[in-house]
Structures are given as C-alpha cells and as structure tokens.
C-alpha positions as CSV (number, residue, x, y, z in Angstrom):
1,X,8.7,-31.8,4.0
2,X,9.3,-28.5,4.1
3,X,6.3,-25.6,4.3
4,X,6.8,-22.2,2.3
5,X,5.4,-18.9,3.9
6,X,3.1,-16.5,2.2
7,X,3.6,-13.3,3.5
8,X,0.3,-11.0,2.8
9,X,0.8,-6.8,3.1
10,X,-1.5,-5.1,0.5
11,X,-3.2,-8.0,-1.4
12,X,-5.9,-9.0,0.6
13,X,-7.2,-11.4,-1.9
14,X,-6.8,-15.3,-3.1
15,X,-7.6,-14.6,-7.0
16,X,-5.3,-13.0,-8.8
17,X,-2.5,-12.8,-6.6
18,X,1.2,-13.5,-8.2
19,X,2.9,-14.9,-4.6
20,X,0.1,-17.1,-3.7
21,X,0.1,-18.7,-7.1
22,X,3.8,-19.2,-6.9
23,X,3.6,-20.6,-3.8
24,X,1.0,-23.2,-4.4
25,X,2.8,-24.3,-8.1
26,X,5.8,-24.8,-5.5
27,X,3.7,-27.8,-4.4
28,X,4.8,-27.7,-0.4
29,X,2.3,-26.7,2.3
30,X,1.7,-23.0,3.2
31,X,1.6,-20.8,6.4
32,X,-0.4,-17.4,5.3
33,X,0.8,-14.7,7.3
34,X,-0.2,-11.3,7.3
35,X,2.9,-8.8,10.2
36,X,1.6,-5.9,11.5
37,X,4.9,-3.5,12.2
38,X,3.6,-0.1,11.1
39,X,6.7,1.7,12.4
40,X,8.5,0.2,9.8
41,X,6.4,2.8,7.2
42,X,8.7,5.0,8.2
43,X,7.0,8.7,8.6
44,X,3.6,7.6,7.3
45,X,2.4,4.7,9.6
46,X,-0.8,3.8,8.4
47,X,-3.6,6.2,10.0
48,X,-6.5,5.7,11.9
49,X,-9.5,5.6,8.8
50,X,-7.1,3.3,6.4
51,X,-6.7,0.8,9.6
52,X,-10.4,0.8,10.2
53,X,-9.8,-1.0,6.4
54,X,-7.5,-3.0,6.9
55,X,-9.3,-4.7,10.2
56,X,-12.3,-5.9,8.2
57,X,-9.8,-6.6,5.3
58,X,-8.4,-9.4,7.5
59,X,-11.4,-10.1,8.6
60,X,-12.8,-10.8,5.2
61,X,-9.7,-12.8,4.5
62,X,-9.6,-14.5,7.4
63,X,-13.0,-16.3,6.2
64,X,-11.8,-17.0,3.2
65,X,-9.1,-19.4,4.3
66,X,-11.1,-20.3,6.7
67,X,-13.9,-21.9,3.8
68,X,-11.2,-23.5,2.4
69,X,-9.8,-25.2,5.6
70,X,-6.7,-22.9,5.8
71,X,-6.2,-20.1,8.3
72,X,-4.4,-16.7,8.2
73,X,-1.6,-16.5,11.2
74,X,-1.3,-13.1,12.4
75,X,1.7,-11.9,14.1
76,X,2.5,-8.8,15.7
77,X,5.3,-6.9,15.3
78,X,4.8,-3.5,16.7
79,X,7.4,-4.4,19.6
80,X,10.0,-6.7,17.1
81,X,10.8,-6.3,13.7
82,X,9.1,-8.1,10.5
83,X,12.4,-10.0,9.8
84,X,12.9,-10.8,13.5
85,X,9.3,-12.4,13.1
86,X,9.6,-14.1,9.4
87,X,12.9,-15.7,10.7
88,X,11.0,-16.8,14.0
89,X,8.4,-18.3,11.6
90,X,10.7,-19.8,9.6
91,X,12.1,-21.8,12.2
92,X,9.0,-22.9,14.2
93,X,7.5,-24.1,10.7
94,X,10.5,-25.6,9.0
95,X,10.0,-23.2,5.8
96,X,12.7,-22.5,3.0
97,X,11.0,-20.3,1.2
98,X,8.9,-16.9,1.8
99,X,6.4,-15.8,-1.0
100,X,5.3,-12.1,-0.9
101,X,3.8,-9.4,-3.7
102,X,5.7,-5.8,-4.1
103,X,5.4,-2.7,-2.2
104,X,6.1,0.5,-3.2
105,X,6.7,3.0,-0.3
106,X,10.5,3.8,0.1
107,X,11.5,2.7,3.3
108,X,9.1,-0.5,3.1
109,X,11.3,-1.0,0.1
110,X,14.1,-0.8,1.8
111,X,13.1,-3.0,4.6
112,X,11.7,-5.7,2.3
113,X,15.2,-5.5,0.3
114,X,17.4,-6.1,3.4
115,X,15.0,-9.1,4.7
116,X,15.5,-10.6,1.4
117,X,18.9,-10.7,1.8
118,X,19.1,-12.0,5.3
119,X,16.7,-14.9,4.4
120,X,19.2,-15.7,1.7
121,X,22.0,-15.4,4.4
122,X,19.6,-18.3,6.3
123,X,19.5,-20.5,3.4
124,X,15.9,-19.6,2.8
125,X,14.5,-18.0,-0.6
126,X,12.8,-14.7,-0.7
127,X,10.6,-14.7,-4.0
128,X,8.9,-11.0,-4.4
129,X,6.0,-11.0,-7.3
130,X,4.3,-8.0,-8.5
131,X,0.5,-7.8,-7.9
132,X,-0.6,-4.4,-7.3
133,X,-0.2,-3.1,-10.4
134,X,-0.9,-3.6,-14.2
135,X,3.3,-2.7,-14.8
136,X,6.4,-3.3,-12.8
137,X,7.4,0.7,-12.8
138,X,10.6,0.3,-14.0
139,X,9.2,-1.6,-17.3
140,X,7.9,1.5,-18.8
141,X,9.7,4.3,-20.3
142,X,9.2,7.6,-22.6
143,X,11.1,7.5,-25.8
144,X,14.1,8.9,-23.8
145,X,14.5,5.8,-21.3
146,X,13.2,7.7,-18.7
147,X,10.4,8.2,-16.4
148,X,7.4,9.4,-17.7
149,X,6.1,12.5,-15.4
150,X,3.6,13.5,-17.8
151,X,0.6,11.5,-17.3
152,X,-1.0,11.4,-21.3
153,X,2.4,10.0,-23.1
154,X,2.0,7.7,-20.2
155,X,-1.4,6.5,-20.8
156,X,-0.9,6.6,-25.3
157,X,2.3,4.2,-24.3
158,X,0.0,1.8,-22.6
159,X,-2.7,1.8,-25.0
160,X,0.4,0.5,-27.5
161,X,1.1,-2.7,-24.8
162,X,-0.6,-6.0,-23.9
163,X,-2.1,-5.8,-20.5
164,X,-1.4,-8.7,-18.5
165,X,-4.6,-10.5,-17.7
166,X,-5.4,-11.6,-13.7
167,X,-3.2,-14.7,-12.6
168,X,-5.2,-17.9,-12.5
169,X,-4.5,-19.3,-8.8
170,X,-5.4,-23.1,-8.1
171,X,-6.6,-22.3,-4.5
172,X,-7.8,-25.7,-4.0
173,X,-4.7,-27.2,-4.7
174,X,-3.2,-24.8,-1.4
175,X,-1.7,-27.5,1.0
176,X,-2.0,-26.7,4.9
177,X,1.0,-27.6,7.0
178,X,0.7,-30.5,9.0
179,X,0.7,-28.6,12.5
180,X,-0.4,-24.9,12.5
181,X,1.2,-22.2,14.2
182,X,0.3,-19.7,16.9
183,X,-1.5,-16.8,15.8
184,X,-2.4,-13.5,17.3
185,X,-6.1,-12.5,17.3
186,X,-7.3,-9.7,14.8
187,X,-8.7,-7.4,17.4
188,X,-5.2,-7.6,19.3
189,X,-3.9,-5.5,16.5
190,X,-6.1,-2.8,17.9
191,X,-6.9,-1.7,14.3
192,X,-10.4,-0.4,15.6
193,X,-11.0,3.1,17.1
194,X,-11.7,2.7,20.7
195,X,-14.2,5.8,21.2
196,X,-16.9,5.0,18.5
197,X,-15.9,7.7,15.7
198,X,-17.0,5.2,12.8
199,X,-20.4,5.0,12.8
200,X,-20.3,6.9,9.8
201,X,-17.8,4.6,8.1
202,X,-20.3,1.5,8.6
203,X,-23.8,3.6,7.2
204,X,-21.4,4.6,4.5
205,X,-19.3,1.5,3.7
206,X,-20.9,-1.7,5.3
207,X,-18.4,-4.0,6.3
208,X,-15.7,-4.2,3.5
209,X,-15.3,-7.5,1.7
210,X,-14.1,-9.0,-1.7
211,X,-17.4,-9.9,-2.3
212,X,-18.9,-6.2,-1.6
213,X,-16.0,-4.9,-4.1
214,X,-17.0,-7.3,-7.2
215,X,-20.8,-6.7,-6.5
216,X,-20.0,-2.6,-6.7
217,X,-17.7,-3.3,-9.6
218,X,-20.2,-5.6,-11.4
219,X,-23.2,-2.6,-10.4
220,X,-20.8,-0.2,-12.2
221,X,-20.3,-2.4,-15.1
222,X,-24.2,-2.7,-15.7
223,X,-26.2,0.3,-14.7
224,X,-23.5,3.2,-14.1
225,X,-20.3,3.0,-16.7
226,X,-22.1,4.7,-19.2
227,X,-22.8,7.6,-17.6
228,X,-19.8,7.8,-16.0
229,X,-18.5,10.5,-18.0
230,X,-21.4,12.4,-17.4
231,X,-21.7,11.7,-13.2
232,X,-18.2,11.2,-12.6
233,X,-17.8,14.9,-11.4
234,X,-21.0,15.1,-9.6
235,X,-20.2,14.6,-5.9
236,X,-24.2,14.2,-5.1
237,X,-24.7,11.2,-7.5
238,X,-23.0,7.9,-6.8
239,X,-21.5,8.2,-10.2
240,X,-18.0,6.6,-9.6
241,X,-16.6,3.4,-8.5
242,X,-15.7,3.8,-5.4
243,X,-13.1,0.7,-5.4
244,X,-10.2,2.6,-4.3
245,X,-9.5,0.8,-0.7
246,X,-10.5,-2.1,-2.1
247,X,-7.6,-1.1,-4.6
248,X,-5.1,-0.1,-1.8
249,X,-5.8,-3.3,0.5
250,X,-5.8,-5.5,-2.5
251,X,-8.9,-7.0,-2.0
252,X,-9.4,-6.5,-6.3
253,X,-6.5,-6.3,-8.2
254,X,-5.9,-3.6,-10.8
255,X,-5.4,-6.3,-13.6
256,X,-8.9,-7.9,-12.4
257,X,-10.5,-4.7,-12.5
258,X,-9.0,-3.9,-16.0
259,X,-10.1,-6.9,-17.4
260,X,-14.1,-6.6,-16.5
261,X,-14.0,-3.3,-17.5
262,X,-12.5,-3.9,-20.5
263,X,-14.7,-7.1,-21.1
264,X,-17.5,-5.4,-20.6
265,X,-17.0,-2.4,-22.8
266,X,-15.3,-3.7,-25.7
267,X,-13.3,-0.7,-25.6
268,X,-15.8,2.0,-26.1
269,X,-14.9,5.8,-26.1
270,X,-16.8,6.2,-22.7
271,X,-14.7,3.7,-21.2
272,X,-11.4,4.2,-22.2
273,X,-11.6,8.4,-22.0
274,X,-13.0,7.7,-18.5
275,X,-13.1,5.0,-16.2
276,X,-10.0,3.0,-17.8
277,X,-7.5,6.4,-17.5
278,X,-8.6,6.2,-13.7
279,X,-6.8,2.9,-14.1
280,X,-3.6,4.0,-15.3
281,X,-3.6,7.2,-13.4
282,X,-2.8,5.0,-10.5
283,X,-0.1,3.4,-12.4
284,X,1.0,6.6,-13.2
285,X,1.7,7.5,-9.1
286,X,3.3,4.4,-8.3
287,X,5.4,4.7,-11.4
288,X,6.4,8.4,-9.8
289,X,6.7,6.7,-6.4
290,X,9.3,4.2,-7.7
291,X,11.4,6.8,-9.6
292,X,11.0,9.8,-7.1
293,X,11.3,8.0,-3.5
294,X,11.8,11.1,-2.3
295,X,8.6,12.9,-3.4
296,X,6.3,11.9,-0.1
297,X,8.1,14.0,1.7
298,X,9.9,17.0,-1.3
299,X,8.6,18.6,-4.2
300,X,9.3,17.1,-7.7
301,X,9.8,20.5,-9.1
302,X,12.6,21.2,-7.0
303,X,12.0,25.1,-6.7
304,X,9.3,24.7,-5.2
305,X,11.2,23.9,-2.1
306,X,11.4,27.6,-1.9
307,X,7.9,28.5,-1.9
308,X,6.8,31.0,0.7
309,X,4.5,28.9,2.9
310,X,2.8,30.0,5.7
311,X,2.1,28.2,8.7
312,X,-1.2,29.0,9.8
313,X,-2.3,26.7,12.7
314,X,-6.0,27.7,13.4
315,X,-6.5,28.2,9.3
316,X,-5.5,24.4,9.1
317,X,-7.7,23.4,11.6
318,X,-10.8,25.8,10.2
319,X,-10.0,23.7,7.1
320,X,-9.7,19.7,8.9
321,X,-12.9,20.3,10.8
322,X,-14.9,22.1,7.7
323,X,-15.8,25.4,9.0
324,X,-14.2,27.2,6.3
325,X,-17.3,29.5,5.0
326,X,-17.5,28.1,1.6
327,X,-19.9,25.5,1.3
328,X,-18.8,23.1,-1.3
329,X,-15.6,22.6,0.9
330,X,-16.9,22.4,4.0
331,X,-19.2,19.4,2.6
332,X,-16.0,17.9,1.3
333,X,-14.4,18.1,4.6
334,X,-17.2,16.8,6.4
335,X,-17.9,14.2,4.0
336,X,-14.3,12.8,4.3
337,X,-14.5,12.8,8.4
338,X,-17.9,11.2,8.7
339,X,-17.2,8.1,5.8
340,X,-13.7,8.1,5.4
341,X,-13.5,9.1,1.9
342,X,-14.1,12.4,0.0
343,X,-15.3,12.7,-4.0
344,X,-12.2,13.4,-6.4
345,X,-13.6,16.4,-7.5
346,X,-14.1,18.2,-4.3
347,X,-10.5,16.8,-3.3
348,X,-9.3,18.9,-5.8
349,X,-11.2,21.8,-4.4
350,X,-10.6,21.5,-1.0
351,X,-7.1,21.2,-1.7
352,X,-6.8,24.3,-3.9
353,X,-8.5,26.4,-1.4
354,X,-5.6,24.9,1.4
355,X,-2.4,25.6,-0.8
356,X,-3.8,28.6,-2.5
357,X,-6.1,30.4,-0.8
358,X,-4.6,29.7,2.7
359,X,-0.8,29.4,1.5
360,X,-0.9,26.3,3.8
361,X,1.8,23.5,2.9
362,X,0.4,21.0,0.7
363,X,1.9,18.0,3.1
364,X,-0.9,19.0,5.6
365,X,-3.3,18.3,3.2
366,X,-1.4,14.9,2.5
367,X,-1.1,14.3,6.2
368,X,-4.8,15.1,6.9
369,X,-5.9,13.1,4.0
370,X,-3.4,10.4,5.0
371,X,-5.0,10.1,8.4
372,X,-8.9,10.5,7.3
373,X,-8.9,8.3,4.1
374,X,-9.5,4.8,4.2
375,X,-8.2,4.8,1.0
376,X,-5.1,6.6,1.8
377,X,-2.0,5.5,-0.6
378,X,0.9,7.2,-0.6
379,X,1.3,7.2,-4.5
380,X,-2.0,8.5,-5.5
381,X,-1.9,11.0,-2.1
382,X,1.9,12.2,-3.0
383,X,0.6,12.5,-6.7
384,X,-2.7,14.7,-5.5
385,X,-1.4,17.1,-3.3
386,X,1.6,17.9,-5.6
387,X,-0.7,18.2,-8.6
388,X,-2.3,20.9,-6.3
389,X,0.3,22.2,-5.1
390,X,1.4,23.0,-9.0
391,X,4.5,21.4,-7.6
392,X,4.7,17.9,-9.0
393,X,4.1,15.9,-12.5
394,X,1.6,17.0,-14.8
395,X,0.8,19.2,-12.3
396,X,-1.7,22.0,-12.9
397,X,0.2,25.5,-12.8
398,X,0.1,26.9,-9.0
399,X,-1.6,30.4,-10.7
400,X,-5.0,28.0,-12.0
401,X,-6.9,28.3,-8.7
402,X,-10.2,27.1,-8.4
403,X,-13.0,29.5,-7.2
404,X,-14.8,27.6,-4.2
405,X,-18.3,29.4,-5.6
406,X,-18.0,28.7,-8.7
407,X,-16.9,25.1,-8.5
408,X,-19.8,24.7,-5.9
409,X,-22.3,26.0,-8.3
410,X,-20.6,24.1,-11.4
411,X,-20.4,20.4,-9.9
412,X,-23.5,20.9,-7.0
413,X,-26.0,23.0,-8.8
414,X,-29.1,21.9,-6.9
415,X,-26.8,21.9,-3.4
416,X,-27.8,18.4,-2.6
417,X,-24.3,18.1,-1.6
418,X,-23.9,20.8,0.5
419,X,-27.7,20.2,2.2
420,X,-26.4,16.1,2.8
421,X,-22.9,17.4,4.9
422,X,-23.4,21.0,5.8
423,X,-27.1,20.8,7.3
424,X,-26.7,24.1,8.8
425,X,-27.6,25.6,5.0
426,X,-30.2,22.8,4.2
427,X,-33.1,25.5,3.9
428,X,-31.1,27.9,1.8
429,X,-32.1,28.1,-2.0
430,X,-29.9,26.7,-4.5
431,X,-29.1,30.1,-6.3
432,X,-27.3,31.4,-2.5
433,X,-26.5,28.1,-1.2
434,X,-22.8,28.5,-2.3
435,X,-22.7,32.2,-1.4
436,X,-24.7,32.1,1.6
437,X,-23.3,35.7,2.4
438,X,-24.8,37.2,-0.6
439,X,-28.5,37.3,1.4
440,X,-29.4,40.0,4.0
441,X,-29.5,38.4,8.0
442,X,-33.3,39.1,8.6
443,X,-34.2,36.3,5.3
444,X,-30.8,33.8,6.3
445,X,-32.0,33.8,10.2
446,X,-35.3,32.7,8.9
447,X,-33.2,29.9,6.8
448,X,-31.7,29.2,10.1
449,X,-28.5,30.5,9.5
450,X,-26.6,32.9,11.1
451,X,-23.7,33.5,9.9
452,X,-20.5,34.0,12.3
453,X,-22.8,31.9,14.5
454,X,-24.0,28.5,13.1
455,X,-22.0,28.8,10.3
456,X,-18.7,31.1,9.6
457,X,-18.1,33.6,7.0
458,X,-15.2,32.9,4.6
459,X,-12.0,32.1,5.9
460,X,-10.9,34.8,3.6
461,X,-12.6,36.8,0.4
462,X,-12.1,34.5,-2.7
463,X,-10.7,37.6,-4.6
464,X,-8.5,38.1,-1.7
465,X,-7.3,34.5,-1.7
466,X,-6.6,34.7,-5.4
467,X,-4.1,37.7,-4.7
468,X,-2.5,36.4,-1.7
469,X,-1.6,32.5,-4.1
470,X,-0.6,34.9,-7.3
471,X,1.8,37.3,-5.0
472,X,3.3,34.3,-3.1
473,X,4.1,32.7,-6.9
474,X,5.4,36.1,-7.6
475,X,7.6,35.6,-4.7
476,X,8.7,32.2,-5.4
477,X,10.2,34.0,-8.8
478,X,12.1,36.1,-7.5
479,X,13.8,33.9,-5.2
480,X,14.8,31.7,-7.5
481,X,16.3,34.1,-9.4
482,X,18.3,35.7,-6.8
C-alpha cells in the first residue's frame, strides 16, 4: 500500500486542519513531517523570539502524535532543499501523495509552487488546503473585483458571508505506516537560544501548548470579553487575548477561534466592534500579502519610495534597547525584549516615535519586531509598520503623530506600566512619570533618578520631533512633484 505524507509548516495543530483531514479521508497510512529550511524564507528567515515558538510548538505536537501512537518525523534542511528532502521521503516511504495547508509569504509561495510541480513530474500528487485563514485571499473582492486595501469595506463584506466553521478531522482513524522513518531530534534544529536570553519568555509565556491556547481563549471567553472594549488599550491590564503565536504557529486556527467567539457571544455589539474585527484584521494582511507580494520589502503607496529617510544608527539602537527618554516607549521596548511580545497599543507608539520622530525607516522597525516577536508574521508585521509609516493600506496619514506623553498619560494613567518595565522611574508619581523631566534634580535624585545618568533625557523634544516628521512630509511633496 502506498503511505501519503503530511507536510506541517504553520499549523501546528490536529483539529481543524484542512491537509490532515484530507489525508486521513484518503484512507492510506501517513508520515507527519514537519522541514526546517529557513533560508528558503527568503530575506526574513524566521528570527530568534518566533523560533523560541516554534521549538515548543513541535514540542507540543510532538506529544500529541505521540498519545495517539503516531510520531512527527523531523528533517532538516538547512544544508538541502525542502523538495530535495520531500522527494527523499517520498522514496524511502513509498508515498504518492503529499498533503500540506497554504502559506502566504512570496518566495515560500514560490517555492511551494515549483515543488508542486516537480512532485507531479514524479508521479506524485501535491494537494495544498487552506487553514490559516477564514478566506482564501483571492475569494474576496470590493465591488470593483479588486483587492480591498481599505480595511472597513473589508470587514462590512464579511459580515455579508458565511464563515466556514473548523474542519472536523477523524484523528483516530490516522493510519501509521507500517515501518517508520528516520527522524531528526527537535533540539538538533537548534531552535533554542544558546546563552539563556529567555528567561523572561518562560515567566511570561510558560511553555506554549494547544492546550495553554484554548484554556487562555476559554478565560477570555468567560471573565475578560466583555470588558474587552474597555481594557483592550490598557497595556497594564491583561485585557487582550494574547493568541497571536498561537495564531502564527497554528496551534488554534482562526476559524476555531471565530467560532467560540462567536458561540459564545451570540453576536453582541462588544464582540463584533472588538474582539471579532481583530479577527478579520488579520485576514485583512494576508489578503494585502497575497495581492502586494512585494510590500515586505516596498511601500504600497508607491511615493513613498521617495521619502526622505534618515539613517540614524545610534538613534535606532537608543530605540531597540529602550533608552529613548520617554517612558511609555521605553516600557514597550523593554516589554517586547524581556517576553517576546509587546501590547498593540504601545506598538503603535513605539513605532510612531521611530518613523516620525526619528525619521528612521519603518523596515527597521519591521526587522526589529521581526526578530524580537514571537509572534512575528509577516502579514500583520508588513501591515503595522506601513500603517505607521502612513505608507500602506488604511494607513493612518504620516502628519497624525502620536505624542509619547500624552499617549503614556492616556493608556498608563497610574504608570503601572512604565513602573513594571522601566524600574528606574518606579518611585516617581503618576502625574511626572511620563514627563520625568518636568521635576527639578534635587526631588528626582531622591526618586532615584537621575536623568542623563540612570535614565536618558528625550531622544529629541516631542515638539521638535513633530517638526522634523511634518518638514520631511513637506519634503516628500515636493519631490514628487518635481
């Protein structure tokens, strides 16, 4: 008989998972896989806080087989190619067909495109299903027929449509081959940080799991959706989800997620204005993704390619390691290098202070993220930094530019974020803890605080900043004209 592969990437999971279900309806035994090539991501490999993920992503699925007498054969490609290693696996386990769920990145697309044709050239099928997401991109269109790049027709258009419910999958009914293959071990993948940078991760995170992502989904269902509305821009409260690596790896699907949200809610107005938009703003990217390959790397608004930029080395890193002088990004900075993840609202205000205030590029804020963010995607990232940038869809103009103070002393008003990730200011009073500068040096040195010492003075005067963003825009006008 022969055995079908099942080729895992981002869909860490056995419920809800299109390929799998295909694969076992096929009714021949299966050989899970999971390939690690990351040069094959082309320009963004994976980076170091998304791989921390992944590792106890595999690890988590590796248990899962393993409960139901299968295993997970890992193979490493890092030296080969994926198709020079599905082909070898192909052969040693006498399979015709490979099963795998879409990717979105453009030159994993491309990759995944030309091993489907050379498994058809080797008389073996290549059957791609879509998992990740609620909508194949290219199924949904404005009235025009074309891409949406304006997220709320988007998200009224989907409101109008049947969302597809999880796919059932019959794991019991999986068949294992009749001999197993080698397999690598995880740890050979060397997906773990060698010096021991990730202590933080583990207070923050635990060890990531299916399991731990249904129990915070289920939490969020019963004690926080109603007041997510209220908390969701409140980086001091746990007030959000907090599923998006389980998102990214696939360890919850976004169909699964839908459905016990909307189960739960019964469509109520705090739901669907809140927590259900987050949803289809993820759609939204990967629907950009699909339709602008070419956006990772270029500015959808193509003048933008002219923008006056400055390159600004030790500003960039004053900004990575959070010594920028304004407290409410400095704790977002922090936050993001200690646990690998950073609250949306702050990411919006750390990333208006880089492109605006700075006139730093906004692809070293994607690259930093990329590399920090265990949740690090390049649809939502290339979505985020070029809504910041003012250079992308439904992007907020480049002349709105956040005031660090003001958004510090909107969203943190008691500074229990600042205190938990900027300790230096712990003992300053809520009123000056966003503008420590404000008090004289004889009352901040008995705060502990000096500034230019233990902590810096702004990077540069907010008013300052402002100018500098609004001249450069000026700037960008005129070229384009010329």
């Amino acid at each position: 008989m022969k055995n079908s592969i099942l080729w895992f990437r981002q869909d860490l999971r056995l419920e809800d998972n299109s390929a799998l279900a295909a694969a076992i309806e096929r009714g021949t035994p299966i050989v899970p896989v999971f390939i690690w090539a990351p040069q094959e991501e082309g320009v963004w490999e994976p980076g170091g806080a998304a791989n921390w993920w992944l590792h106890h992503a595999l690890a988590d699925l590796e248990a899962q087989f393993a409960a139901r007498g299968m295993r997970l054969i890992i193979r490493d490609a890092r030296n080969a190619s994926t198709l020079e290693t599905v082909l070898s696996l192909a052969k040693d386990v006498k399979a015709d067909a490979v099963f795998w769920n879409r990717r979105y990145e453009p030159p994993v697309v491309k990759r995944d495109e030309k091993i489907q044709r050379e498994l058809g050239a080797n008389g073996i099928a290549g059957e791609v299903h879509e998992s990740s997401v609620l909508f194949a991109p290219e199924s949904i269109a404005n009235k025009s027929g074309r891409p949406f790049q304006v997220f709320t027709p988007m998200w009224k258009h989907i409101q109008t449509l049947e969302i597809p419910g999880p796919v059932r999958v019959k794991a019991a009914a999986a068949k294992a081959p009749a001999k197993w293959p080698a397999s690598e071990a995880l740890d050979s993948l060397e997906l773990l940080p060698k010096i021991g940078w990730d202590a933080g991760f583990k207070d923050f995170w635990g060890t990531p799991s299916r399991k731990q992502a249904l129990a915070r989904l289920r939490k969020f269902i019963r004690t926080d959706a109603e007041r997510y509305q209220e908390l969701r821009d409140s980086p001091s409260e746990d007030g959000t989800t907090r599923l998006s690596p389980y998102l990214h790896c696939g360890q919850i699907g976004a169909r699964e997620m839908w459905w016990m949200l909307a189960k739960a809610s019964n469509h109520t107005a705090a739901f669907d204005a809140g927590i259900m938009r987050q949803i289809i703003w993820r759609e939204f990217a990967h629907h950009l993704l699909h339709h602008f390959p070419d956006t990772p790397q270029q500015p959808l608004r193509p003048e933008f390619a002219l923008f006056p930029w400055e390159n600004d080395s030790a500003m960039l890193r004053r900004w990575q390691q959070g010594e920028t002088g304004y407290p409410i990004v400095d704790a977002g900075m922090r936050q993001l290098w200690q646990t690998g993840w950073m609250h949306n609202r702050v990411r919006m205000i750390v990333g208006s202070l880089l492109v605006k205030h700075l006139l730093q590029h906004w692809i070293e804020g994607a690259r930093w993220f990329w590399d920090t963010l265990v949740d690090a995607d390049l649809a939502n990232n290339t979505l985020g930094w070029q809504w910041i940038g003012g250079c992308g869809a439904d992007a907020a103009p480049y002349f709105r530019i956040f005031n660090p103070i003001t958004q510090g002393e909107k969203f943190d008003p008691d500074g229990e974020y600042v205190s938990r990730y900027v300790p230096e200011l712990k003992n300053v009073p809520a009123k000056y803890i966003h503008r420590p500068w404000e008090l004289g040096a004889l009352e901040l040195s008995g705060m502990g605080v000096s500034l230019g010492k233990n902590y810096p003075e702004p990077i540069v005067e907010h008013a300052q900043g402002r100018a500098r963003a609004l001249a450069a825009f000026e700037e960008l006008k005129s070229l384009r004209q010329r």
